[in-house]
N, C-alpha and C positions, 0 to 999 in steps of 0.2 A: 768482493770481500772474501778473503781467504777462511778459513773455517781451521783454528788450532789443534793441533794432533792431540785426541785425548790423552794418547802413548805410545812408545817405541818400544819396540822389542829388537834386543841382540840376538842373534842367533848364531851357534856354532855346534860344531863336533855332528856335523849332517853327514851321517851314512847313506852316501846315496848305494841305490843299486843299480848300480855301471861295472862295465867289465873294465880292463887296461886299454881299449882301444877308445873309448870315449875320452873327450876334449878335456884338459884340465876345468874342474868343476871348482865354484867360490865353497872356502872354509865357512866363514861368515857372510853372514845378511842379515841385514835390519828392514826391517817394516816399519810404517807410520799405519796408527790406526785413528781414524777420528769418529767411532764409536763404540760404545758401550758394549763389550763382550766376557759372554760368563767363560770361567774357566777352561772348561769343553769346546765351548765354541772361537775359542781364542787362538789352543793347539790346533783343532782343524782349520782356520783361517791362516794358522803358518804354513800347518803342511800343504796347503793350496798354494801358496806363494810362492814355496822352491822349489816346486816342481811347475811350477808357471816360468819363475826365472831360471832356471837351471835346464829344463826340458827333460828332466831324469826322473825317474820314483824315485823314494828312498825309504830308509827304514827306520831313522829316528833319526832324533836332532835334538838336543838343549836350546830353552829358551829363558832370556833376563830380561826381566822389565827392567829399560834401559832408562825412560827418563816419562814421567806421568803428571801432566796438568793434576792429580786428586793427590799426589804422593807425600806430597807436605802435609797438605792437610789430614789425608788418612793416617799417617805417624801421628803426627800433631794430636789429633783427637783418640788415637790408640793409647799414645802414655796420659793426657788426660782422664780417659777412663781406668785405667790401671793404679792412678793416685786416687781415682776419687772410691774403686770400688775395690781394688785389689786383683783385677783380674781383665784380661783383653778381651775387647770384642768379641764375641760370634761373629757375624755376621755383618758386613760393610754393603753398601748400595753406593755406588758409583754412577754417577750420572752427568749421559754427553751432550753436547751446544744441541741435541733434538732434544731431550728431556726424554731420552730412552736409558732405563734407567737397568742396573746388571750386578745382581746379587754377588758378593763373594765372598767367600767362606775365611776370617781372618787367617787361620794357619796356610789357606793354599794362596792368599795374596801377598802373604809375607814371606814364601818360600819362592812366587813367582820373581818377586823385586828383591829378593835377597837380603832382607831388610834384619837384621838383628832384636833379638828384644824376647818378641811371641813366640817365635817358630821353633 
C-alpha cells in the first residue's frame, strides 16, 4: 500500500553556485513530501533535495505549494472562519497518514500555496 503525498512542492528560479564549466543544471524541481513539515523545516528539506539532485550548493530558490492532500480543506475552513468571525485563522495544524501533526502560521501557508484571500 502506497502512502499519499501529503504535498508537492514547485521549485524554480535555483541559484546554484557553479561556475560556466559545470553541466547544464535543472531550472525547476518538484518534490513529493508525505509528511507533515513546519515552514523551516520544509525550506530545509528543499534545500537538501537540489543539492542531493543537482550535486551543486546553491543560494536560493522559490518554492509553490504545488498541490496539498489538506489544501481544500484548509481554504475551505479559512473562508468558513472569515464568514463566521470576520477574520482568518492564526494558526492551521496539518496532519499526515502518521498523525504527526505541523503547525502553520496562516499568512506563511498562504503565501507558501499562493493562495489568494489572507495573505
Amino acid at each position: 500500500m502506497s502512502l499519499k503525498p501529503l504535498f508537492r512542492v514547485d521549485v524554480d528560479a535555483i541559484q546554484y553556485d557553479a561556475d560556466e564549466k559545470a553541466p547544464k543544471l535543472p531550472d525547476t524541481l518538484q518534490f513529493v513530501f508525505d509528511e507533515a513539515l513546519d515552514p523551516e523545516a520544509l525550506e530545509e528539506a528543499v534545500s537538501d533535495r537540489i543539492s542531493e539532485v543537482s550535486g551543486y550548493c546553491h543560494k536560493g530558490f522559490s518554492m509553490t505549494l504545488a498541490d496539498c492532500v489538506a489544501r481544500d480543506v484548509f481554504v475551505e475552513f479559512a473562508e468558513d472562519h472569515y464568514k463566521h468571525f470576520g477574520c482568518y485563522p492564526g494558526d492551521v495544524a496539518l496532519e499526515d497518514q502518521h498523525g504527526v501533526e505541523a503547525i502553520y502560521g496562516f499568512d506563511s501557508y498562504m503565501a507558501l500555496a499562493r493562495i489568494g484571500g489572507g495573505a
